[in-house]
C-alpha positions as protocol buffer text, in pm:
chain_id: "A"
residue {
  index: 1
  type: UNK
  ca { x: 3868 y: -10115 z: -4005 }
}
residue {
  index: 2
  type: UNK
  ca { x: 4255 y: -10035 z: -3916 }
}
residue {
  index: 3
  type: UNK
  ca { x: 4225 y: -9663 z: -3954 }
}
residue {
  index: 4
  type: UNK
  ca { x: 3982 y: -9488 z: -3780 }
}
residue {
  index: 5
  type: UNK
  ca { x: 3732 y: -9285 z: -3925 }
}
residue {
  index: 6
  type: UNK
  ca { x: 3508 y: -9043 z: -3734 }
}
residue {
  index: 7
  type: UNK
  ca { x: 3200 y: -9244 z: -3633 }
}
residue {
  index: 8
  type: UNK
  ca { x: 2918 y: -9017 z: -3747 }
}
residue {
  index: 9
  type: UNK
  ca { x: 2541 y: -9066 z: -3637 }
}
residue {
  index: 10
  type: UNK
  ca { x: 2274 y: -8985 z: -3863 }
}
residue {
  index: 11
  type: UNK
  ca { x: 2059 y: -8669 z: -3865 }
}
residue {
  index: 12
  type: UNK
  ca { x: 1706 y: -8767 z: -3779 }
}
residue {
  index: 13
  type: UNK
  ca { x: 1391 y: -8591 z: -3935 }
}
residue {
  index: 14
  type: UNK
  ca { x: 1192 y: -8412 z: -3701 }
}
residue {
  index: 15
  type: UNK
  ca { x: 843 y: -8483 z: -3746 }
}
residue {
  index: 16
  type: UNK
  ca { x: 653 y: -8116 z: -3788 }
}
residue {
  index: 17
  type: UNK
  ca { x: 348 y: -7985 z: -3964 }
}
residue {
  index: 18
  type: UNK
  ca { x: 403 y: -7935 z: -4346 }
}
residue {
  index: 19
  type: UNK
  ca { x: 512 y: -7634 z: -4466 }
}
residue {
  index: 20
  type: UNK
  ca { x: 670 y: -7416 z: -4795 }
}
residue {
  index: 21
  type: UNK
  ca { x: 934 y: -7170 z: -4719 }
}
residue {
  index: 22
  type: UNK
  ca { x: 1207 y: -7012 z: -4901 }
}
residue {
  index: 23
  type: UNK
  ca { x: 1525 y: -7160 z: -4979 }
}
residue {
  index: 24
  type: UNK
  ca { x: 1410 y: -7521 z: -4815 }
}
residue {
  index: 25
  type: UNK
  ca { x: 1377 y: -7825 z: -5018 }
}
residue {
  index: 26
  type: UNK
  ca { x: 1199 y: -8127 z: -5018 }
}
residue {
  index: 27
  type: UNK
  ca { x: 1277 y: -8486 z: -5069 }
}
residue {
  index: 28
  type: UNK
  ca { x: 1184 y: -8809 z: -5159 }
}
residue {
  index: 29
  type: UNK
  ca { x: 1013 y: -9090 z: -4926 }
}
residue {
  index: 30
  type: UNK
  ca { x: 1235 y: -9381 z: -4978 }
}
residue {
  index: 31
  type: UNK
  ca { x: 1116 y: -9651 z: -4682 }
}
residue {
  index: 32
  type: UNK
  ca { x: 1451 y: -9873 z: -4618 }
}
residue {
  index: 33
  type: UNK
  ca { x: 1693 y: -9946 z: -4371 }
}
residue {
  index: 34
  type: UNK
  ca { x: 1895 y: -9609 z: -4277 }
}
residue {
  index: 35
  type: UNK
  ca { x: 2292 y: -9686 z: -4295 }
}
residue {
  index: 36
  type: UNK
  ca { x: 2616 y: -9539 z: -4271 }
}
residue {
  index: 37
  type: UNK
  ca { x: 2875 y: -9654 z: -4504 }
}
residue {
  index: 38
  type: UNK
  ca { x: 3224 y: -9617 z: -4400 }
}
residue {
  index: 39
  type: UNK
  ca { x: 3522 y: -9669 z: -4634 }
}
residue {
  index: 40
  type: UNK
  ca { x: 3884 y: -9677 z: -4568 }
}
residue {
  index: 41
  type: UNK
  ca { x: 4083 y: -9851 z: -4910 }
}
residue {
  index: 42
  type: UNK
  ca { x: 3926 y: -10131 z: -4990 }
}
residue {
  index: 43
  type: UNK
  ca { x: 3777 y: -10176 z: -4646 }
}
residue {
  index: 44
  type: UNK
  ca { x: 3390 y: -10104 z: -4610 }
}
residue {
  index: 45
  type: UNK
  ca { x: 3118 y: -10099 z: -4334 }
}
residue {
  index: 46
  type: UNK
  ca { x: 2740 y: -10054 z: -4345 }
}
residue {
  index: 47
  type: UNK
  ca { x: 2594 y: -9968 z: -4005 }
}
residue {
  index: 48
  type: UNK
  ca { x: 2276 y: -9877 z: -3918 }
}
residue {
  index: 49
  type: UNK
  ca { x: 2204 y: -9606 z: -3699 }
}
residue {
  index: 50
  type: UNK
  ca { x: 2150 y: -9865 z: -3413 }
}
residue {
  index: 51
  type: UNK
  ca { x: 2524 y: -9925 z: -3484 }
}
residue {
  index: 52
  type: UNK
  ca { x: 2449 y: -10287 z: -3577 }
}
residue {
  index: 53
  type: UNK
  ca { x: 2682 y: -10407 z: -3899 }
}
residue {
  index: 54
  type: UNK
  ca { x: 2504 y: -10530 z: -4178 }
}
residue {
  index: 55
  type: UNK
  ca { x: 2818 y: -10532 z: -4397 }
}
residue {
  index: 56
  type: UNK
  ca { x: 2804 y: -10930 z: -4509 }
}
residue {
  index: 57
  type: UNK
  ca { x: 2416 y: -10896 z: -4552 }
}
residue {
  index: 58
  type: UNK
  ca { x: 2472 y: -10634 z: -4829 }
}
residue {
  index: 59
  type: UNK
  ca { x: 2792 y: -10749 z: -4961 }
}
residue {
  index: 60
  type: UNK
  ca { x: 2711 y: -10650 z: -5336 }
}
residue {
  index: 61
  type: UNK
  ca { x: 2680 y: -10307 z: -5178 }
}
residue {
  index: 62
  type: UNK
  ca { x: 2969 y: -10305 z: -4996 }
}
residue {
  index: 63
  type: UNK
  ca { x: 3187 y: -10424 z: -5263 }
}
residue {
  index: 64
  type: UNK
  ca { x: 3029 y: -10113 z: -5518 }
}
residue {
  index: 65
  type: UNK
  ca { x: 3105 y: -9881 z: -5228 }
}
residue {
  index: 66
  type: UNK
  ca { x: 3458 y: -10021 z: -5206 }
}
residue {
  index: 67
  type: UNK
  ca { x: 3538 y: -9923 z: -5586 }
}
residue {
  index: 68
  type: UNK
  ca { x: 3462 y: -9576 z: -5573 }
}
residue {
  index: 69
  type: UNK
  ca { x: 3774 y: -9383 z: -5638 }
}
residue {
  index: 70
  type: UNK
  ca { x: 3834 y: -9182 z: -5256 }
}
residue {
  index: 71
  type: UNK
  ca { x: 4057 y: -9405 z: -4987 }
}
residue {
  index: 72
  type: UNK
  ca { x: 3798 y: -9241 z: -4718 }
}
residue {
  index: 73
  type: UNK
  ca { x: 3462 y: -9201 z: -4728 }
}
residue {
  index: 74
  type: UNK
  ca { x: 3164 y: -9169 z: -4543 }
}
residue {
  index: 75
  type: UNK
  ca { x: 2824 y: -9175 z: -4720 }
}
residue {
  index: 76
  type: UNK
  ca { x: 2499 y: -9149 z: -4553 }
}
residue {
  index: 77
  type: UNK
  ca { x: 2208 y: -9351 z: -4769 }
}
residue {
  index: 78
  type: UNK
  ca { x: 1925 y: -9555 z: -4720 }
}
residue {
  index: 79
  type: UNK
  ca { x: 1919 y: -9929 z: -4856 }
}
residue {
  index: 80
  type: UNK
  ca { x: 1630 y: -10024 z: -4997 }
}
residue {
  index: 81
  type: UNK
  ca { x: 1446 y: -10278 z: -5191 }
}
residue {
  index: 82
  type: UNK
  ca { x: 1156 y: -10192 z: -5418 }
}
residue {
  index: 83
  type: UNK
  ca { x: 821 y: -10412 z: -5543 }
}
residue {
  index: 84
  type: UNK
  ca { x: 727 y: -10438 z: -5892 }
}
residue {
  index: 85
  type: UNK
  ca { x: 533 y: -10109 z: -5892 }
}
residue {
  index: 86
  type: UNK
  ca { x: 901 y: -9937 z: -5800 }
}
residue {
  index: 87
  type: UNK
  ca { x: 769 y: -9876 z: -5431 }
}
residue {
  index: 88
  type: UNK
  ca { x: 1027 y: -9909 z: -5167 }
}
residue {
  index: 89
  type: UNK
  ca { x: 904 y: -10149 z: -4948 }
}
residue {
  index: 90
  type: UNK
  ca { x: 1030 y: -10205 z: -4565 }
}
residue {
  index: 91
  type: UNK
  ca { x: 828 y: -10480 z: -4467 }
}
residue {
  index: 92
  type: UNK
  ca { x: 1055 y: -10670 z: -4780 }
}
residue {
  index: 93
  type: UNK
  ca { x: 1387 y: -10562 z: -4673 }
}
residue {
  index: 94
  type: UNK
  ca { x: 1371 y: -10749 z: -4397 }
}
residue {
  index: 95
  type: UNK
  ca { x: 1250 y: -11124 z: -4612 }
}
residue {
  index: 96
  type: UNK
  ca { x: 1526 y: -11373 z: -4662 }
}
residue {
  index: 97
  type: UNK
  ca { x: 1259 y: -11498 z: -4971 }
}
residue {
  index: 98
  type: UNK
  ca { x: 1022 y: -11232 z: -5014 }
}
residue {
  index: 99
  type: UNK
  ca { x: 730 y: -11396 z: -5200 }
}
residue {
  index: 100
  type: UNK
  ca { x: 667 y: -11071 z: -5397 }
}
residue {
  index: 101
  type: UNK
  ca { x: 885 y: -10977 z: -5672 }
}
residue {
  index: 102
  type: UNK
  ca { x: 1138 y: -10722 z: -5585 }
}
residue {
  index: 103
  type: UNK
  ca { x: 1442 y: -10527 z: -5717 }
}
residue {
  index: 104
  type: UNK
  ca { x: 1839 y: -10631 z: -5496 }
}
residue {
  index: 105
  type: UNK
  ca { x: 1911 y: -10412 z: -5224 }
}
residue {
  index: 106
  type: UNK
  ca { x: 1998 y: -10095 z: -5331 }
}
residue {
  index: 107
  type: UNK
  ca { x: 2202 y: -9852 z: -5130 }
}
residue {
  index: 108
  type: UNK
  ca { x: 2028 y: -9449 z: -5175 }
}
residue {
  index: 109
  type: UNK
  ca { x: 2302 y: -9208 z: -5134 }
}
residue {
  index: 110
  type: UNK
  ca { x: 2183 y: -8887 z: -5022 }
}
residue {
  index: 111
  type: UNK
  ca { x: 2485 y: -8744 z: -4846 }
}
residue {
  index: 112
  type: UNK
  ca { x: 2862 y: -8720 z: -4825 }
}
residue {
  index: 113
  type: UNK
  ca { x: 3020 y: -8691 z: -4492 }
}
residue {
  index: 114
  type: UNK
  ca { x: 3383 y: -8759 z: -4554 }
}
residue {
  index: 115
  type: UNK
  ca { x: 3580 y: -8814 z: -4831 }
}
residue {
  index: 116
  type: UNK
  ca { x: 3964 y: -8850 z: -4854 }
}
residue {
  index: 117
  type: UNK
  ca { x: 4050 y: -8735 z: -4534 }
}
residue {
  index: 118
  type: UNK
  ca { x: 3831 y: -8437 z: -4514 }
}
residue {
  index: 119
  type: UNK
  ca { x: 3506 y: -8388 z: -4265 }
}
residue {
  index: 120
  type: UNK
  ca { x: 3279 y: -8199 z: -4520 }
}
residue {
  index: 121
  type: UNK
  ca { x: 2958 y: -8182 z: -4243 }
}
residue {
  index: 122
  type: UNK
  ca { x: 3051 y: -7808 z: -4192 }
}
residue {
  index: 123
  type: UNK
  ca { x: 2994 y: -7743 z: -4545 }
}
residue {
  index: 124
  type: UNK
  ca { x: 2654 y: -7647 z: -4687 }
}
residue {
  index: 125
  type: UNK
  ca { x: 2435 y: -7944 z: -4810 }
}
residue {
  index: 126
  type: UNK
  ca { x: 2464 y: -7791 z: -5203 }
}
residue {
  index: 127
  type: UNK
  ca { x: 2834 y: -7882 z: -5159 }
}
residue {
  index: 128
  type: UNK
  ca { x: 2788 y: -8178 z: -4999 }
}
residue {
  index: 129
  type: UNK
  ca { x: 2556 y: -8307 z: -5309 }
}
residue {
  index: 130
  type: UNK
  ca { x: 2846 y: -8203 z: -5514 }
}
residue {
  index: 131
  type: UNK
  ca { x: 3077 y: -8383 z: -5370 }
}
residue {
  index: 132
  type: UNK
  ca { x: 2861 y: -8701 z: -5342 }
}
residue {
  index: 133
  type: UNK
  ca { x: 2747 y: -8653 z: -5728 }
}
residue {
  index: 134
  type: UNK
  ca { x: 3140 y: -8648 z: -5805 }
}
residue {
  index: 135
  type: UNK
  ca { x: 3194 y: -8956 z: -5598 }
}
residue {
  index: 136
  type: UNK
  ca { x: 2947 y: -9188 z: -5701 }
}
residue {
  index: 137
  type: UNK
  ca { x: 2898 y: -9044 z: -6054 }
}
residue {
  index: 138
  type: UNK
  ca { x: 2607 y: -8860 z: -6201 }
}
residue {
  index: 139
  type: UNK
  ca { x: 2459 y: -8520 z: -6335 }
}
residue {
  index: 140
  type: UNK
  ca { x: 2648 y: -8203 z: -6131 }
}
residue {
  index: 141
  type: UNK
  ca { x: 2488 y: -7914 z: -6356 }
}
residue {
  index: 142
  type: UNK
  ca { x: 2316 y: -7799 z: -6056 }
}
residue {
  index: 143
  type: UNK
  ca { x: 2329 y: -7868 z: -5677 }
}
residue {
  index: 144
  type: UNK
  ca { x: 2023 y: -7666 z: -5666 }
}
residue {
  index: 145
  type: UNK
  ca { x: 1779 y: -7902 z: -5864 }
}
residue {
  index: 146
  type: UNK
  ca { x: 1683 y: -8132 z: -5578 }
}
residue {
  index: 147
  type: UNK
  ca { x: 1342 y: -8202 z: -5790 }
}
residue {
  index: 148
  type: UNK
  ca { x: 1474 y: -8517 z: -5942 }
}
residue {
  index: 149
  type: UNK
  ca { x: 1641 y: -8779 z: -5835 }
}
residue {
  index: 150
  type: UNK
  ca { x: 2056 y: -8794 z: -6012 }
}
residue {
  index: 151
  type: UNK
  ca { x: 1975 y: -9138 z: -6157 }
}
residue {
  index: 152
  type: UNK
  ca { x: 2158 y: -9461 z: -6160 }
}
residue {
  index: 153
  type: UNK
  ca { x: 2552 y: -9474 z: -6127 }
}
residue {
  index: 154
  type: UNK
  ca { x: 2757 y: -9705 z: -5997 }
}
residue {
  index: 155
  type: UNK
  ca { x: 2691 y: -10107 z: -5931 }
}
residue {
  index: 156
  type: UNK
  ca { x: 2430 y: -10137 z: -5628 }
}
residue {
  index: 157
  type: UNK
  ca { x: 2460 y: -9763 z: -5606 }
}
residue {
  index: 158
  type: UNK
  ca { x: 2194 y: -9468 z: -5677 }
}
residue {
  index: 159
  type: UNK
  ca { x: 2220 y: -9068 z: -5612 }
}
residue {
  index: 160
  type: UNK
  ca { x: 1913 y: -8962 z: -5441 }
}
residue {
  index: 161
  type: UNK
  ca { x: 1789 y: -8667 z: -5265 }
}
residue {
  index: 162
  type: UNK
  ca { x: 1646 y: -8771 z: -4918 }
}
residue {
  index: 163
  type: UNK
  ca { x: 1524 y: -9052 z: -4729 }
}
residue {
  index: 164
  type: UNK
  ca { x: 1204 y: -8916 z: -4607 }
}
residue {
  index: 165
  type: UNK
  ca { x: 971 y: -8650 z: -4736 }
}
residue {
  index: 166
  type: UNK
  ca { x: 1131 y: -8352 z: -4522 }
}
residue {
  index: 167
  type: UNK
  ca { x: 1217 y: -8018 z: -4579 }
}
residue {
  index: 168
  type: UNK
  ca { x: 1620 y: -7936 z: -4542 }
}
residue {
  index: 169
  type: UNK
  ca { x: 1803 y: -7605 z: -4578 }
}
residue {
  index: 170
  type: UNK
  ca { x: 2065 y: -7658 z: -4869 }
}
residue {
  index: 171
  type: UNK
  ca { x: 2302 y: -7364 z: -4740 }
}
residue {
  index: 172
  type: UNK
  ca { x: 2282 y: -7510 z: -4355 }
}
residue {
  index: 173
  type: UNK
  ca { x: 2557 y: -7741 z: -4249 }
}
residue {
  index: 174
  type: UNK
  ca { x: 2517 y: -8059 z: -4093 }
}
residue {
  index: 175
  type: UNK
  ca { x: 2456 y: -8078 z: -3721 }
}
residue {
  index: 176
  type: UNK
  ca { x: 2438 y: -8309 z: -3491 }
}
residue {
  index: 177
  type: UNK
  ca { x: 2161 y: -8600 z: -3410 }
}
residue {
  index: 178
  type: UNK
  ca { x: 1810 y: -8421 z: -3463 }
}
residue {
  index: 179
  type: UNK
  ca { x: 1929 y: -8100 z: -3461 }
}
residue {
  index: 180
  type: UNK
  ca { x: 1798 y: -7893 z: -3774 }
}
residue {
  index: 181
  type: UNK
  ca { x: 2026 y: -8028 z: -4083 }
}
């Protein structure tokens, strides 16, 4: 990538005991690869939080990612396959020739990080979901609504809200590497 763009590691879930509180919400399980996708232009990279590049493996992705409209952006998803009951499965992603019927990698968007130039991890998640519903396309009526997933949008591309069943603040920026997000 000729321009640099700030390399951002994922937030990791902490693992605690369940809980309900006010003004936290809760999100979907989806069991895939994590990855950052970078995009400067027409120039995109998907790394995984190891930092490993798995841009040519999911090329379809990264040429879907390279049409959205910003020059810069940083999205932080979860690719994903899913077996004929619509369960993500891991233990496919990983099959060349899975033997078991199962969807094309798909990359889950559940944050946006950057976008034309601008750092937007200081800003609450809400307006962070805002931003990435804009981007990618999809349903912006509420930022609140994290009940149900924003649907499909762009090629190789779907809005979701989380990549693990944890419990985020949606008025708390985003910090650092398992810090509280």
């Amino acid at each position: 990538m000729s321009v640099s763009l700030p390399r951002i590691e994922p937030a990791i879930p902490t693992l605690v005991d369940p809980f309900h509180r006010s003004g936290w919400v809760y999100e979907e399980k989806i069991d895939g690869w994590r990855i950052i996708a970078y995009k400067h232009g027409d120039d995109v990279r998907l790394v995984s939080r190891t930092g490993r590049d798995h841009t040519a493996r999911f090329g379809d992705i990264a040429r879907a990612i390279g049409k959205l409209s910003p020059r810069t952006l940083i999205l932080d998803g979860e690719v994903a396959v899913f077996d004929e009951r619509l369960v993500s499965r891991f233990d496919l992603l990983g099959e060349s020739a899975p033997t078991e019927v199962v969807t094309p990698p798909i990359f889950m968007a559940f944050d946006c990080l950057y976008r034309d130039g601008r750092d937007l991890r200081s800003l609450p998640l809400g307006e962070r979901r805002l931003f990435l519903e804009r981007v990618v396309g999809g349903d912006t009526t509420s930022a609140e609504d994290y009940s149900t997933p924003v649907g499909d949008t762009a090629d190789g591309i779907r809005v979701t809200y989380g990549d693990a069943s944890r419990g985020r603040r949606p008025r708390a920026p985003l910090r650092r590497q398992k810090d509280t997000f």
